[in-house]
C-alpha positions in Angstrom: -37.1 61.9 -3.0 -35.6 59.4 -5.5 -36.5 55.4 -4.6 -34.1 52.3 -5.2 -36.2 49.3 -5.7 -37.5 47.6 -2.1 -38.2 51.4 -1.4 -34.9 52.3 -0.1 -34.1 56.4 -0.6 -31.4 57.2 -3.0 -29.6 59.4 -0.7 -29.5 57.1 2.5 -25.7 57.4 2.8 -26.7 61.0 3.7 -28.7 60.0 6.8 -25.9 57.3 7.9 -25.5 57.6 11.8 -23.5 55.8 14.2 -24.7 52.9 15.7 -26.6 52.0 12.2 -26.8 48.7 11.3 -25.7 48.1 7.1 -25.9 45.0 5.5 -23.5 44.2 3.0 -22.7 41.4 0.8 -20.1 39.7 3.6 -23.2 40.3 6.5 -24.5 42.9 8.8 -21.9 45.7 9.7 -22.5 48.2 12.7 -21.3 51.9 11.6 -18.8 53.5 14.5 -18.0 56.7 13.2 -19.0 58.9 9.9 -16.4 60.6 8.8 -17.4 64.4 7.1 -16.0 66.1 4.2 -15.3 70.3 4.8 -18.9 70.9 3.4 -20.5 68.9 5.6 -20.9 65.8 3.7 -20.3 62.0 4.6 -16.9 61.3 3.3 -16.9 57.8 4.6 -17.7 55.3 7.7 -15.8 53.0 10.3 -16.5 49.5 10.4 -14.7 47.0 12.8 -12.7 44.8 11.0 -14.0 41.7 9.7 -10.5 39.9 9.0 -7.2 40.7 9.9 -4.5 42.7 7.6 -1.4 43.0 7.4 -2.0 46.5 9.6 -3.7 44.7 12.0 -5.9 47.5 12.5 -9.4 46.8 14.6 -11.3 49.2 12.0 -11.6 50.2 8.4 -13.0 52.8 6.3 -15.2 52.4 3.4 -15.6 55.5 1.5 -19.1 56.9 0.4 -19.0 56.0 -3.5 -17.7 52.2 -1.8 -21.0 52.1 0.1 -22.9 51.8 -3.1 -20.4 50.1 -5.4 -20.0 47.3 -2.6 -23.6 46.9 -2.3 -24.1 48.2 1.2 -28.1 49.0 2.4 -29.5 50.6 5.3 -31.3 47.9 7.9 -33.5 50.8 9.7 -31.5 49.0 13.2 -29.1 50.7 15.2 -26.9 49.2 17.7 -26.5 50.4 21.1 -22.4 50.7 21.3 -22.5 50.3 25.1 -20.2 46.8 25.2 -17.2 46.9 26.7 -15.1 46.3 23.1 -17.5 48.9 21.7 -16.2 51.4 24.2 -12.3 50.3 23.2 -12.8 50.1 19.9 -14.0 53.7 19.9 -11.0 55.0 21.2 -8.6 52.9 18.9 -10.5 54.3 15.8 -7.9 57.7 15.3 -5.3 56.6 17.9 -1.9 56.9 17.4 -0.5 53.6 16.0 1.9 53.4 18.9 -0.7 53.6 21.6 -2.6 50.7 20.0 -4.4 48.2 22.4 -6.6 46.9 20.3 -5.9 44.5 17.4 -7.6 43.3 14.8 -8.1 39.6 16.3 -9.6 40.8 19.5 -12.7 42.7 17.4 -13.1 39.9 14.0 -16.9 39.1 14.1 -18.1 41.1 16.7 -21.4 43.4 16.4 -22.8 45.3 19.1 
């Protein structure tokens, strides 16, 4: 096992799970789905939003080469996902765009 400096394992995107807590540059963000490649490997994560675009989307994606590049680490914290929002949220992420009940202004800020 390769180590980063502050002993953080070169491969953590591998072992990303939903719930985890990341930090990144812009604060702590609370992972809501992993997204798999056809081999099995994490192709990305959903994050809840953290201002609104012109989609107006509650979520985003951030690809696995973008973890690293954007300076993302692992906390070691998970969050529970059990809030209310946290239960909406989940069924917005992959919705149909027309069925949308969930915008980004009702989700900017929130961790679970």
């Amino acid at each position: 096992m390769e180590v980063y400096r502050h002993g953080i394992e070169k491969d953590w995107r591998d072992k990303i799970q939903r719930g985890d807590i990341l930090a990144s540059p812009s604060g702590l963000r609370v992972v809501r789905r992993v997204k798999y490649t056809k081999d099995g490997f994490i192709y990305g994560i959903v994050l809840s939003i953290l201002r609104c675009s012109w989609t107006r989307r509650p979520y985003t994606t951030v690809t696995r080469s973008d973890l690293g590049n954007r300076g993302f680490l692992p906390t070691g914290a998970k969050a529970s996902l059990r809030a209310t929002i946290d239960q909406q949220l989940d069924r917005e992420i992959g919705a149909n765009e027309k069925s949308r009940r969930l915008y980004c202004w009702d989700v900017v800020g929130i961790i679970s």
